[in-house]
N, C-alpha and C positions, 0 to 999 in steps of 0.2 A: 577817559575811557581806557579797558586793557587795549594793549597791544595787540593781542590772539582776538580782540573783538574787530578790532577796526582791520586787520587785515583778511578776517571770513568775511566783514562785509564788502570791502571791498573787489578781494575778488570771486565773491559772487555777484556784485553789480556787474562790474566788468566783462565776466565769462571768462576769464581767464584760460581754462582749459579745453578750449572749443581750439585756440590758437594755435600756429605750427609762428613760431617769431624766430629771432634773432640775437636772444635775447632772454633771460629768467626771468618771467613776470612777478609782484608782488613784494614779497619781503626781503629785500638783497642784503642790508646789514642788520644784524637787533641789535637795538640798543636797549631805553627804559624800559618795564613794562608798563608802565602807565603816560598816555597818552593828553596831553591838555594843550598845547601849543606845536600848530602844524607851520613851517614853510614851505612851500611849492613853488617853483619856476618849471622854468623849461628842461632844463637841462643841469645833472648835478656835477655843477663846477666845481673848484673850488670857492669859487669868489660866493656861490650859493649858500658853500657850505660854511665860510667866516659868517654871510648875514645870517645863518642860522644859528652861531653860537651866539655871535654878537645879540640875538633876539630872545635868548633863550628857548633856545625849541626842542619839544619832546621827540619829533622826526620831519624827516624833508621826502614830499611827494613831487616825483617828476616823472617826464615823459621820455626821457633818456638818462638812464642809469650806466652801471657799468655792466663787466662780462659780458661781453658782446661774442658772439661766433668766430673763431679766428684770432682774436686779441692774443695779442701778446699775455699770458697768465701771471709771468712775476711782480708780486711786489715790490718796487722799487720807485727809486725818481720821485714823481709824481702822481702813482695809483698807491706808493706809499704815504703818500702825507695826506692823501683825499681819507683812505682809510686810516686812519691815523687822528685824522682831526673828527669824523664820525664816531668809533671807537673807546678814544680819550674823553669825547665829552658827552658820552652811554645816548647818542643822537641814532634814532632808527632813520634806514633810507628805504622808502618805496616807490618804488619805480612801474609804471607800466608802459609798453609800446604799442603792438598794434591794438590790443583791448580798447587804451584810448582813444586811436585814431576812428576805430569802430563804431564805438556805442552810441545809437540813435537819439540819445540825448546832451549828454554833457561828452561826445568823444570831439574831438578836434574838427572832422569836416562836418559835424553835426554843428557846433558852434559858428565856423567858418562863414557857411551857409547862412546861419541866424542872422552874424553882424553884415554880412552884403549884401540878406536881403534873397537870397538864393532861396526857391521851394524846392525841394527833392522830392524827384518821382522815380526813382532806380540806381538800382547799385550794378560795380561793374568789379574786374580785375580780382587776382587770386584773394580768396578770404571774400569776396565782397567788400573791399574796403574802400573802394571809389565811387564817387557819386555822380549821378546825373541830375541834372534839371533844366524845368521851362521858364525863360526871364517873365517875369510879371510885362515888362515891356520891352521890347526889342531894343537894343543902343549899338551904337557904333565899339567898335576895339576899343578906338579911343577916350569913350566915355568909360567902359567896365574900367579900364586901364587908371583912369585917374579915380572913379570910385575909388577902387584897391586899394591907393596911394592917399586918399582921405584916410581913411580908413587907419590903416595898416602905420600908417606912418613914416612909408617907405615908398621908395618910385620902385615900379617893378618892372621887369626887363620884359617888352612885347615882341612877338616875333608875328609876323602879319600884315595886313592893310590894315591901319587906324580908319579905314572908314568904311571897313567890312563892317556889315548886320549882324549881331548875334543874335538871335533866339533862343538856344539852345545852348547848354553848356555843362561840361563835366570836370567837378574837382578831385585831389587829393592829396589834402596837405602833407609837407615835409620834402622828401627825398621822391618823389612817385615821376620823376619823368621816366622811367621805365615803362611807365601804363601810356604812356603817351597813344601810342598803334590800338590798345584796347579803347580807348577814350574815343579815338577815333571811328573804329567800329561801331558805336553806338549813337553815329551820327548828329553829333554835336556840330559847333561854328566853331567853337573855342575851349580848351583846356587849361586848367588854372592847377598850379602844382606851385610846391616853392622853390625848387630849385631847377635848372638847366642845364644840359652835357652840350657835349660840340654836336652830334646828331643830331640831335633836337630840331634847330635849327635848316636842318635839309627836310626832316619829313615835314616840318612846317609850310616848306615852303612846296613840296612834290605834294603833298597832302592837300592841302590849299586850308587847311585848319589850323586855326591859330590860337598862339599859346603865351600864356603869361608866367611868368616866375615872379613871385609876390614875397621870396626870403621863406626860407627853410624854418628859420625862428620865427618872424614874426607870424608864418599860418601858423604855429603852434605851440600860440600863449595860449589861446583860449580856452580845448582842452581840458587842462590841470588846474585854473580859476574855476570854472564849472563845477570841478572836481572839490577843489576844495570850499567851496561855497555850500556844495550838497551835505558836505561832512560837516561843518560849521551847525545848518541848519536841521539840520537828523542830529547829533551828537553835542552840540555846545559845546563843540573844542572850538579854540582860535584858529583862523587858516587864515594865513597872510602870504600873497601872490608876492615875489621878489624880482624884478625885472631886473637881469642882467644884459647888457646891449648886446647884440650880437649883429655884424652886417650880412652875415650869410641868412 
């Protein structure tokens, strides 16, 4: 497919311009115009970006690109050789942030939700991009806690009584302990985010609501599979997911 097709669809799925981010959404590098073979991870490494030559790909779709707010802007080091290796082998990179986190179908806490099992009944925190919900059945900490860690493939860090009731619960994948106070207000048992600050830990414990950190990467493979599984099956381009490890 062109280039200029898969990126109006794109972000018109997404809603790209509804956003206030961090970030450029959509087409960050051009490369080909013509579109037949996607890689997508998480996050564009470099190590993303060797399996995407190594695979021969037309472009790499992720959920943290580059240009970030504040970033340091030169070319050099190491934003030189990412661009560089994009560039040299004519590889487009598209990137989306919060669009992905968002989108009530294939966005990251929409997915999140899907694979634990989670119903969503309300959004919360700036954008809307946090989720609330009602457990199908009430579990202890303990039990959501080790779900997670089935799951995810990763032990997640609990702050709480493992033998507190949940019922109620509100996520949002990535970096979102900042909503933590928000999450709270919406009278939930427990907050599921991927990652953790040193505060965290006191409103958890003054708050009496407890909070899990399930890794920043692992909430958000799912996402950009979603994503490219959509394009795959609308388009009959390749999209192949690249797991790169990540512990955070």
């Amino acid at each position: 497919m062109e280039r200029t097709e898969l990126q109006r669809h794109l972000d018109t799925l997404l809603e790209v311009a509804r956003f206030k981010d961090y970030c450029p959404n959509g087409l960050q590098v051009e490369g080909r115009a013509q579109v037949r073979r996607i890689v997508c991870g998480v996050t564009a490494s470099q190590a993303l970006l060797d399996a995407a030559v190594a695979r021969g790909a037309d472009a790499v779709l992720v959920h943290h690109g580059y240009f970030w707010r504040g970033e340091d802007g030169r070319v050099t080091g190491m934003r030189r050789k990412r661009l560089a290796t994009l560039l040299g082998h004519d590889i487009n990179l598209f990137a989306y942030h919060l669009p992905l986190d968002a989108h009530p179908e294939l966005g990251n806490n929409a997915q999140l939700g899907k694979l634990m099992g989670w119903e969503a009944d309300g959004r919360f925190g700036e954008q809307e991009i946090g989720w609330t919900g009602a457990l199908a059945h009430p579990v202890t900490l303990d039990v959501l806690a080790r779900g997670a860690a089935a799951r995810l493939g990763r032990e997640p860090l609990m702050l709480g009584d493992g033998g507190r009731e949940v019922r109620r619960i509100a996520w949002c994948t990535g970096g979102a302990q900042g909503y933590f106070e928000q999450a709270i207000a919406t009278g939930v048992d427990c907050f599921v985010s991927g990652e953790v600050s040193e505060q965290t830990t006191h409103i958890a414990r003054e708050s009496g609501v407890a909070y899990l950190a399930i890794g920043h990467h692992a909430s958000e493979r799912y996402g950009v599979q979603a994503l490219g599984a959509h394009l795959a099956r609308t388009f009959g381009v390749e999209a192949e997911f690249v797991e790169v490890e990540n512990p955070v």
